[in-house]
Structure formats: C-alpha cells, structure tokens
C-alpha positions as CSV (number, residue, x, y, z in Angstrom):
1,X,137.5,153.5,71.7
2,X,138.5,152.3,68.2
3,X,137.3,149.5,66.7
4,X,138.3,146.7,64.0
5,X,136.0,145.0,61.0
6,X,136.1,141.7,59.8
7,X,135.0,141.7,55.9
8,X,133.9,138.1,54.4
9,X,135.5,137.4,51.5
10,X,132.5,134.9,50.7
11,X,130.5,138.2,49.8
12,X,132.0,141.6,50.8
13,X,129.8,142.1,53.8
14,X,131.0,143.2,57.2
15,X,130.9,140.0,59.4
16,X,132.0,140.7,62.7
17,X,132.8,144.0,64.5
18,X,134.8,144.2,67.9
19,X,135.7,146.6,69.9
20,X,139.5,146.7,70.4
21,X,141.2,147.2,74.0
22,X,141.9,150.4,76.2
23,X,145.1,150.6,77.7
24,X,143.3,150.3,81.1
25,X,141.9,147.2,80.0
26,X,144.4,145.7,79.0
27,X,146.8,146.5,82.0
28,X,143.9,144.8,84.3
29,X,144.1,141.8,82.3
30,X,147.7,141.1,82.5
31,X,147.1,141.6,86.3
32,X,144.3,139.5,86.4
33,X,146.3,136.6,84.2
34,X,149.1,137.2,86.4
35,X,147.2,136.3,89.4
36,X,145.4,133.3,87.7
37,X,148.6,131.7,86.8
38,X,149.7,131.2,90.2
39,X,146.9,129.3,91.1
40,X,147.1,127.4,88.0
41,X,151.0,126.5,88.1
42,X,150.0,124.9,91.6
43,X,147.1,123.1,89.8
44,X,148.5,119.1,89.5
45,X,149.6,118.1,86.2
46,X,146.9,115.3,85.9
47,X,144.0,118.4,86.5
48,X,145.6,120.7,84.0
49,X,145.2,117.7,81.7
50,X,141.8,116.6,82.9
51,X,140.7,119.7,81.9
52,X,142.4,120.2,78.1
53,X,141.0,117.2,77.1
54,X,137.5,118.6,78.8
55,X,138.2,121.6,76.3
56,X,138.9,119.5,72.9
57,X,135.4,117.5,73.3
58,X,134.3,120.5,73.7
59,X,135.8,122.2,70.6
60,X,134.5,118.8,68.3
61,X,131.0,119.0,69.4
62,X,130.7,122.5,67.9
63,X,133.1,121.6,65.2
64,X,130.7,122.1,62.1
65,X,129.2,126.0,63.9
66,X,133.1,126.7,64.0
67,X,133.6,125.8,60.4
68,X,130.5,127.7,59.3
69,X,132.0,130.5,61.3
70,X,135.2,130.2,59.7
71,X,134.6,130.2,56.3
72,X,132.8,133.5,56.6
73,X,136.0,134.8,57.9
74,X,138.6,133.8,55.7
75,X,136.9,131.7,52.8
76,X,138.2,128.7,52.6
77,X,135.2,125.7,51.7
78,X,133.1,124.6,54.3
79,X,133.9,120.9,53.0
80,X,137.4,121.5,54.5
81,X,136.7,123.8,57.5
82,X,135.1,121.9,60.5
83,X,138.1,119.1,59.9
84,X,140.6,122.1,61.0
85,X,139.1,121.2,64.4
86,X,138.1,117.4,64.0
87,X,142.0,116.4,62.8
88,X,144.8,119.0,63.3
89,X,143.8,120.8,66.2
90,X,142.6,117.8,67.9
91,X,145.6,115.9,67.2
92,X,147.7,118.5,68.3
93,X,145.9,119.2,71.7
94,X,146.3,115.3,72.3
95,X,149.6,115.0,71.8
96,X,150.1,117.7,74.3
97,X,148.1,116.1,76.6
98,X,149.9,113.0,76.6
99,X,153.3,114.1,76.0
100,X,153.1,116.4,78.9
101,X,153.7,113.9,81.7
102,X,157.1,113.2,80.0
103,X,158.2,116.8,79.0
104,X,157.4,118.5,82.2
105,X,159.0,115.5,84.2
106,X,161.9,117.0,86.4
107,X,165.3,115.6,85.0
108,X,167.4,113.2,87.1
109,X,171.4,114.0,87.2
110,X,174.0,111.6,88.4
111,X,173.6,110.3,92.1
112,X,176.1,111.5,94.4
113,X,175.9,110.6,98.0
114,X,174.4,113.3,100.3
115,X,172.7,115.2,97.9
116,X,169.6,115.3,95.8
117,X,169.9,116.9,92.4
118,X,167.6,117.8,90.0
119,X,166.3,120.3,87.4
120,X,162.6,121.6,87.2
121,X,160.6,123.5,84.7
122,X,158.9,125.8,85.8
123,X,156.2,127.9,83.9
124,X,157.2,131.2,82.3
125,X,154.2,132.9,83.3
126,X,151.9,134.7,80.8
127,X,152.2,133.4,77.4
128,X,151.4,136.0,74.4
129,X,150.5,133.9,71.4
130,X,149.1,136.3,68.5
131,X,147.9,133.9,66.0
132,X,147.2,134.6,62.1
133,X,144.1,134.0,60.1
134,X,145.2,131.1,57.3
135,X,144.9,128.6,59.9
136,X,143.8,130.0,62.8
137,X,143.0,127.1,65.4
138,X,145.9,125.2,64.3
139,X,148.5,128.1,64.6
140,X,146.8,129.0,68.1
141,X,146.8,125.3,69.3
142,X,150.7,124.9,68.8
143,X,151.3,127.4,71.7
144,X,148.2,127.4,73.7
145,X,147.6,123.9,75.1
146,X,151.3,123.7,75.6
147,X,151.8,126.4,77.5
148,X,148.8,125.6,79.3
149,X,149.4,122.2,80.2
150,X,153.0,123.8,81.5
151,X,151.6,126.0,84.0
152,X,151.5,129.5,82.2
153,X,148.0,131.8,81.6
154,X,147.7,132.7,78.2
155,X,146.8,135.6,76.2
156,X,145.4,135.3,72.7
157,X,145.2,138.1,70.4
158,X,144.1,136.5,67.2
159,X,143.8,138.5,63.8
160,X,141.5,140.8,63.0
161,X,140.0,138.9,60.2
162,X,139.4,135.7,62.5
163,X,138.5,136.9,65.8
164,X,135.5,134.8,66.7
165,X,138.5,131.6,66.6
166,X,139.5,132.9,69.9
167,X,136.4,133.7,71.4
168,X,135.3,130.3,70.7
169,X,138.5,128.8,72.3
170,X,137.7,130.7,75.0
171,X,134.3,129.3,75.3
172,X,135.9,125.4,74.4
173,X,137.9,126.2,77.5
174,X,134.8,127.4,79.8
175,X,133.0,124.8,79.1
176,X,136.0,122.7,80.4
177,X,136.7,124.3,83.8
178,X,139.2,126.6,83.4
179,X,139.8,128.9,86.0
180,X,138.9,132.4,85.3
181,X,142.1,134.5,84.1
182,X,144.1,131.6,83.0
183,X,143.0,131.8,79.4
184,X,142.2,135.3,77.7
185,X,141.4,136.8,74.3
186,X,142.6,139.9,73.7
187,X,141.4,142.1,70.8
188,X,144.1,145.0,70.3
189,X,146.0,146.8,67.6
190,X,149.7,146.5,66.9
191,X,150.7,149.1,68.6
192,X,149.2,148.2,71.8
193,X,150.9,144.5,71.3
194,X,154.5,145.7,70.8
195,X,153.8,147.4,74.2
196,X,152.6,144.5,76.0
197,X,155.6,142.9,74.7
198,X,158.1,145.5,75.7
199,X,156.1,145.8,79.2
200,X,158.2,142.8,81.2
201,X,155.3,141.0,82.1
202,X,154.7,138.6,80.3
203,X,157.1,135.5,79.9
204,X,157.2,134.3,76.2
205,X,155.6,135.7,72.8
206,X,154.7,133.2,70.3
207,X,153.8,135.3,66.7
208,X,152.7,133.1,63.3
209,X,153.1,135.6,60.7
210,X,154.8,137.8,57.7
211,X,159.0,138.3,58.3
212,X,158.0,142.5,58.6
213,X,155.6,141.6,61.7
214,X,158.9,139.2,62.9
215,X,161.1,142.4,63.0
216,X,158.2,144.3,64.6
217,X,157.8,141.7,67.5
218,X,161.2,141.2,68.0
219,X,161.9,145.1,68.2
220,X,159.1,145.3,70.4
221,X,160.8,142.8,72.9
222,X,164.5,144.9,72.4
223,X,165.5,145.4,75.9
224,X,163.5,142.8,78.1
225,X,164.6,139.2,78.1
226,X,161.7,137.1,76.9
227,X,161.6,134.4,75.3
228,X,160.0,133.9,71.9
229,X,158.7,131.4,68.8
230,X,158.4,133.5,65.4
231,X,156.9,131.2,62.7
232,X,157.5,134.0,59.3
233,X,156.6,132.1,56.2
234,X,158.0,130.3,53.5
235,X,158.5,129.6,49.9
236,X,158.6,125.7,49.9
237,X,160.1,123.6,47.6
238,X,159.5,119.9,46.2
239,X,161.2,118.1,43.9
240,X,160.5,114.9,42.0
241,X,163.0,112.7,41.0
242,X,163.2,110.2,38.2
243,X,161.9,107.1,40.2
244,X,159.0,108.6,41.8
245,X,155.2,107.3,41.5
246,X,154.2,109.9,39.4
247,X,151.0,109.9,40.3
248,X,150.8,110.3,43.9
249,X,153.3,113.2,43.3
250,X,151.1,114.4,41.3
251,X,148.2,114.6,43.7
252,X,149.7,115.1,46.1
253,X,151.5,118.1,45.2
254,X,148.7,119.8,43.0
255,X,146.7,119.4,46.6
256,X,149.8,120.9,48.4
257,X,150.2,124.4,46.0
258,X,146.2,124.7,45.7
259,X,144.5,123.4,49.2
260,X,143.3,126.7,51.6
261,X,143.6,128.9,48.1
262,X,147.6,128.5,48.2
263,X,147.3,130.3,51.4
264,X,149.4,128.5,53.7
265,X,152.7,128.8,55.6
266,X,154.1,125.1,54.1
267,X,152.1,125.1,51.2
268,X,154.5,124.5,48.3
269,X,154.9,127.3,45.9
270,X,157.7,126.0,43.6
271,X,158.1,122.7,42.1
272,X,161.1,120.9,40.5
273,X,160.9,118.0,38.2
274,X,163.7,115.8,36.9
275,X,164.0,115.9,33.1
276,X,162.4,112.3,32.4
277,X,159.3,113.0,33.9
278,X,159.0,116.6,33.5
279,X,156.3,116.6,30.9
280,X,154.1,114.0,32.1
281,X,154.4,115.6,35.8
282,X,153.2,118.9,34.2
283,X,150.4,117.1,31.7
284,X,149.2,115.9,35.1
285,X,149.1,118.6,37.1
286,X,147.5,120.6,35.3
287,X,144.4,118.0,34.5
288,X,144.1,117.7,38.0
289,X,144.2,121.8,38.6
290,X,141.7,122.0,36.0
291,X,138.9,119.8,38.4
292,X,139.1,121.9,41.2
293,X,136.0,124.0,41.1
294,X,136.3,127.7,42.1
295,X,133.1,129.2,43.8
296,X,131.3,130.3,46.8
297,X,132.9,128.1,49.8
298,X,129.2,127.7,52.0
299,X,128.4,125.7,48.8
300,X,129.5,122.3,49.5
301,X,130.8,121.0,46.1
302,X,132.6,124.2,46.5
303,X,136.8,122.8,46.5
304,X,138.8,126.3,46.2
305,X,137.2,129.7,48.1
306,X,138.2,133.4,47.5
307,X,141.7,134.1,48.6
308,X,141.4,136.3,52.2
309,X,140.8,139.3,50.6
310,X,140.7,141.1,46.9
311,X,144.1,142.8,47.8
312,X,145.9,139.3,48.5
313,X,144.2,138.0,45.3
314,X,145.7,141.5,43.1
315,X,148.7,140.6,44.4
316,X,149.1,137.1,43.1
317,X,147.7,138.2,39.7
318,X,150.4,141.0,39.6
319,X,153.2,138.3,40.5
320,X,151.6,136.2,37.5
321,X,151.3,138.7,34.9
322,X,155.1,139.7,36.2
323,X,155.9,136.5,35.3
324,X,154.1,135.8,32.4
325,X,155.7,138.7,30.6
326,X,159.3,137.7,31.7
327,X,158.4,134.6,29.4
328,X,156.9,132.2,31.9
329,X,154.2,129.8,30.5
330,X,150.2,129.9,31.7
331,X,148.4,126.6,31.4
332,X,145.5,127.6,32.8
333,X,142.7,130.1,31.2
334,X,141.2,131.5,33.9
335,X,137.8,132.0,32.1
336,X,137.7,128.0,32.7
337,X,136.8,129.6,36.2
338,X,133.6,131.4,36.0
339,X,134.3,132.8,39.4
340,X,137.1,134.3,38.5
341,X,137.5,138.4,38.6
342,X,139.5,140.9,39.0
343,X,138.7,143.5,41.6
344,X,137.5,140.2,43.2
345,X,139.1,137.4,45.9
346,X,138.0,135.3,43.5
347,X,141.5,133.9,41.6
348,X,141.6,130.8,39.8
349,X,144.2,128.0,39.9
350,X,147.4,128.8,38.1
351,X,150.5,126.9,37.0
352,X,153.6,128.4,35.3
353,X,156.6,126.6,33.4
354,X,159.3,128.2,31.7
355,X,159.7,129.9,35.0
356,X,163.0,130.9,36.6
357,X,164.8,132.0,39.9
358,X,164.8,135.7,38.0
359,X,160.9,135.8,38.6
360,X,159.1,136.8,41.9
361,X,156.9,133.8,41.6
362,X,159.8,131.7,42.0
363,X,161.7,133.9,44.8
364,X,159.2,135.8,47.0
365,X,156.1,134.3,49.1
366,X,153.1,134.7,47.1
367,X,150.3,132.5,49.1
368,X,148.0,132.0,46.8
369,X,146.8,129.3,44.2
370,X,149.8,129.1,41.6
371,X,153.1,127.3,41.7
372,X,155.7,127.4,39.1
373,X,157.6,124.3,38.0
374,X,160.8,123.8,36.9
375,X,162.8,120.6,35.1
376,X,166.6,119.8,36.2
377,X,169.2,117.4,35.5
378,X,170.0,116.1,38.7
379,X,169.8,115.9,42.5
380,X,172.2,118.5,42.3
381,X,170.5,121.1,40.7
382,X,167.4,120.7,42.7
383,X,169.2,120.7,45.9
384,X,171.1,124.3,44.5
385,X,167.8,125.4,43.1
386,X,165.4,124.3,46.2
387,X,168.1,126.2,48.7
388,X,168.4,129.0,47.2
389,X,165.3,130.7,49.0
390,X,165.5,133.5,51.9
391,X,163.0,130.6,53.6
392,X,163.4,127.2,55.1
393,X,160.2,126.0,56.2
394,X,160.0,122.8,54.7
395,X,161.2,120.9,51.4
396,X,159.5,117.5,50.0
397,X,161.3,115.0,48.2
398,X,158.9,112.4,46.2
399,X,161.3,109.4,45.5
400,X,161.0,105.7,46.1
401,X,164.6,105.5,47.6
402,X,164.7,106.5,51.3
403,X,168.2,106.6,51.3
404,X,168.1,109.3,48.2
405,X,165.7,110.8,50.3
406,X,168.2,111.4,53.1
407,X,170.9,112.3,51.5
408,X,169.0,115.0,49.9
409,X,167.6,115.9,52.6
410,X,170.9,116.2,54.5
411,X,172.1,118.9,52.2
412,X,168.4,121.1,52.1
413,X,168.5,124.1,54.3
414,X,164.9,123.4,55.9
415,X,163.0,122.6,59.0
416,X,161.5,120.0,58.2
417,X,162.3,117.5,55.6
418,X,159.2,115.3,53.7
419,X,159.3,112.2,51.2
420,X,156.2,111.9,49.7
421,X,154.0,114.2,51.5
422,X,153.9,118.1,52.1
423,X,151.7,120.5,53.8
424,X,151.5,118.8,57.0
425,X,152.5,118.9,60.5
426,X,153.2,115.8,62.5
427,X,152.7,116.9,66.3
428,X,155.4,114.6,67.7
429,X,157.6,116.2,65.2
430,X,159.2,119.6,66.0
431,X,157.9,122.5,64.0
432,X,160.8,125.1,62.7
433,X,162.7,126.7,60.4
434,X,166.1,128.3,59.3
435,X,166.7,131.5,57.6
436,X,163.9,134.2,57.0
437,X,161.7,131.5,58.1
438,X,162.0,132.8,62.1
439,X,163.1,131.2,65.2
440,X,162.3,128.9,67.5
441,X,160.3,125.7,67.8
442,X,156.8,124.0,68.9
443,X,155.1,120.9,68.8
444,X,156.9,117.7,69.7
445,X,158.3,117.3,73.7
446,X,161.1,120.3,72.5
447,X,157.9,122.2,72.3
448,X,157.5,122.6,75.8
449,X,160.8,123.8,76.5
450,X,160.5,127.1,75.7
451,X,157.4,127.5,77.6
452,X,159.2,126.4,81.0
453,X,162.3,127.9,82.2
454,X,164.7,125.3,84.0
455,X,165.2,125.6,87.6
456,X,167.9,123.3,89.5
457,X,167.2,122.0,93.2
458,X,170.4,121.4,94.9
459,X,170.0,119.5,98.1
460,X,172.5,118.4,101.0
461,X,171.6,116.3,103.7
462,X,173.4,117.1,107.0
C-alpha cells in the first residue's frame, strides 16, 4: 500500500502521513457514493439545505483548530488562517444555500393548451472535486456545497500537502447529518484519479490547479462524456490610471501581490502604472512591502509565512535573479528579512521595475511574493500590455471613473473584471476564465448548472 507525507514548511517536520487508496477501495466507494446519491437526490431541497447550513456552524466552531491545522500544512500565518473558514468559505456555502431554491427551480416555458412543459435539473451523480493546497477550503467549497445542495455525492481528493482540510469537511458534514456515502474523502495518487475519471461513473470533475494537471484531467476524461470545471492559474494584471486614489491602490495592491506569500490563483503578479503617478505608486509600494514581517506563521505578529515548500520558494528566487540580470530593478534587500534563506521556504517580499514582457516574471506564473511594475502612457498600452498573457483570470483597474472602468474592462481578455479591489471572489458572481486560464464556471446561480443536467417533461392531457 503506498503512502503520501505531508512536510510543514513552518519547520521541515513530517506532519501528517496517510495511507493512499487501493484500487479495491476505491471501486467500493464509487459503489457506495453511487448508492448514497440516490437516496440523497430524493432528499427535499429544504433537508439538503437544513443540513449544509448544519455543516457551516459546524465548520466555524472549530474554525481556530482548522487554522492551527492549516498553517502547519501550507504556512501561511495563523492571523489569517481560521478567517479562510469564518469569511470565504462561509460566505460561499451561504450563498449556495440560499441561491439554491432559485437555481434548481424547474424552468416554466410558454403555456400551450393541453400540455404541461417544463425542464428539470437533475443531479449528475458523483461529483470528483480534487482541490489544491493554496486555499484549500475555499477551492473545495466552490464545488462541494453546490453539487451537494443539487443532489450529487461527492468525492474529495484534496492535495497531498492539505489532506486533514478534507477530513475535517468530512467531519463538518457528520456532525451535520449527512447520510453516509454522500460525502467522501479520497486520498489517492494521480494515476489512480485519471482512472476514476476515465471509468464512466462519475458525472462531473471539478480540478483547481497548474495548466499541466488541466491537460492531464482532461486526457484522463478523452473518451467518456463528463462534464468538467478546470480552474489553471493566472498571471493577473492591475493597472492604475492617472486619477486613482493612490493610496488605496497602493494598499490594496501591495496586499494583493504579497497576501498567502504571493501564492494564489488571482493574486496579481504584474502591475502597470500610468506615467504621472508611476514613481509615487512605486515609493509606496515598496514602504508598505518593507512592514510586512517575514517569520514563523504560529507566531501571531507573524504577516508573511514560508512559501509551500523550499522548491516553490527556489523557484521564485531563480525567476528574480533571471530577471534582475536581464536589467530589472530590486528595491528590496532581502537581508531586511532575517528569515530569509536560501535552501529555505523562507523568501522575502520582492518588487521589480525596469521590468519587461521579455522577462519570465512578467510572462509566466510565479506564485510567490514579488510583482513587477511597469509605467505606460495610456489606457492603450495597459490594455495591450495587461492582455498579452496566456491567462485570463482576472484584471483590476484602480480609477475613480466607472465608465473608464468599463470601457477598459470591455477590451481585457479576463474573467472577471475589478475596480478598485483584486484578490477576491464575490459568490453571487460567476467564477472563470478565458485562455490558459481553463474552462468552465462556479459560484453564482450559473454555478449550479453544470452540476445538474437538464431534463424536459413533456405532458399531454387526453
């Protein structure tokens, strides 16, 4: 039976140990979900509910053990990690819960006389949702209440770095009344998932992470006709135009590029500044950069962790050094972070100027703490400059002129479009993006729509 090891970044040590599923077990539990989800799908809406919002009460109560938990796993402070379940997960689970009455409603068509027409959705059976470790509840929540609320059992097979996140959504939803079977964690290597994805039974695959395991997952599904949501990444853009409030571009884009060690999927990771205000924009920046205070996240003055692991971390410094001897400009001295080391998860904070779309920190992901910033001319230039990415997550625009804003907008290739904020996910919103970004959609009612399949009722009276 092999195994897989979860290694803390806080300290090196080996944190969690699991042993990873047989192919016997994991055939009995895709019979055993598939069996569950008949009983659930005939569960009334208003119980499937009862008992999600059973589950998020029971998610806050243990909210500061979970955060604890979490920041051994990945490292991000333990000032910032219970909140992943007091605001964003919560929010998002809520929304599901009230939005479902609405986007599960059967859909009315024109009356005719005689008949009675209508379309249902129905569940798509199993979910797979294979969740990553940056943000591990909120990734899992997007699919998982969802696709419960709909009617579907779902597997979870979250990364091996955060596997204790789905054990202790599994034991939120025990503690809720859950039927056995309807909600599973699944610990298993890739090459067992591409099988359970190629096997035909399960309905829809939902997969948050790098555009490689994309390929993989959509491979794996080549020749059976599922349905999936492949969230890949990003490389987001901001821009700040001439009549912005500096400051609270500023902070709030500093907080965007650094928050989670740089290591999220909209975190913005290249910056672009008009002319005017370039230099004050980058005088502030990097004052603020300089206050964050690198160190060991279970300390709770702690504001920026170790990066996942030291392999991440080697790989933003290599992208910086790249960078920095294709001409690009450091403004921060890393020994201003004791912390710092090579060999180490430990980065500090950069920011780069004199940077251009020649570089790799200006082209390729890097998730990690640096963003590079560049000054144009014009809203042309930044619209040219922030589309030409192989990613479309999102794109902010700071500017006190909505209609700016929207013409802008109009013209980014993105999935969703900011002014004045970034790094954030609205739940009533859809969640999606264009290019090497992936397919698909959650959140919002359209979230729901993949995790049902539309069936029409076509009724004559005789």
């Amino acid at each position: 039976m092999s195994t897989q090891t979860t290694i803390s970044p806080v300290d090196g040590s080996v944190y969690v140990v699991r042993e990873q599923a047989t192919g016997e077990q994991i055939d009995q539990l895709l019979t055993k979900a598939a069996a569950a989800q008949k009983g659930w799908a005939a569960t009334p809406l208003d119980e499937r509910r009862a008992i999600v919002t059973r589950f998020i009460e029971a998610m806050n109560a243990s909210a500061d053990a979970i955060g604890e938990e979490l920041t051994w796993q990945m490292g991000r402070p333990i000032r910032y990690t219970p909140n992943e379940i007091r605001r964003g997960f919560t929010d998002r689970a809520r929304f599901g819960v009230e939005a479902a009455p609405g986007a599960l409603s059967d859909i009315a068509v024109a009356p005719i006389a005689g008949f009675n027409r209508f379309i249902r959705k129905d569940p798509v059976g199993i979910v797979l949702t294979v969740a990553p470790w940056n943000y591990p509840y909120l990734a899992a929540v997007n699919s998982v209440v969802p696709a419960l609320l709909a009617g579907n059992a779902v597997i979870l097979k979250h990364s091996s770095q955060t596997p204790l996140c789905a054990e202790r959504i599994a034991d939120g939803f025990k503690a809720a009344g859950l039927p056995d079977g309807v909600f599973n964690v699944l610990h298993a290597s890739h090459a067992d998932v591409e099988k359970i994805i190629g096997s035909g039974r399960i309905g829809f695959v939902s997969f948050t992470g790098s555009v490689a395991g994309g390929k993989q997952i959509q491979a794996a599904a080549n020749g059976v006709f599922i349905g999936m949501n492949l969230e890949l990444g990003g490389k987001d853009p901001a821009y700040v135009r001439e009549d912005a409030n500096l400051a609270d571009a500023i902070e709030n884009l500093v907080d965007g590029a650094m928050f989670n060690s740089g290591q999220c999927c909209c975190g913005i990771e290249r910056i672009y500044v008009h002319q005017s205000v370039y230099d004050k924009f980058v005088e502030g920046a990097v004052a603020l950069t300089r206050t964050y205070k690198l160190d060991n996240p279970l300390d709770p003055s702690t504001t920026l962790g170790p990066m996942v692991k030291t392999s991440a971390a080697e790989f933003v410094r290599a992208q910086i050094a790249e960078a920095i001897g294709q001409g690009a400009h450091a403004h921060i001295d890393a020994r201003e972070f004791a912390r710092d080391a090579a060999g180490t998860p430990y980065l500090a904070p950069q920011i780069l100027t004199n940077v251009n779309h020649g570089m790799r920190v200006m082209m390729e992901e890097t998730f990690g703490p640096v963003v590079g910033i560049m000054p144009v001319a014009s809203d042309e230039e930044a619209i040219r400059l922030m589309n030409d990415s192989p990613y479309g997550l999102t794109a902010g625009v700071w500017t006190t002129n909505e209609e700016a804003a929207l013409r802008i907008g109009a013209q980014i290739e993105t999935g969703t479009l900011f002014m004045n904020r970034c790094d954030y996910l609205d739940p009533a919103l859809a969640w999606t993006g264009v290019k090497d970004t992936g397919r698909g959609c959650s959140l919002s009612v359209l979230g729901f729509d993949a995790l049902t399949r539309p069936k029409s009722y076509h009724l004559r009276a005789v």
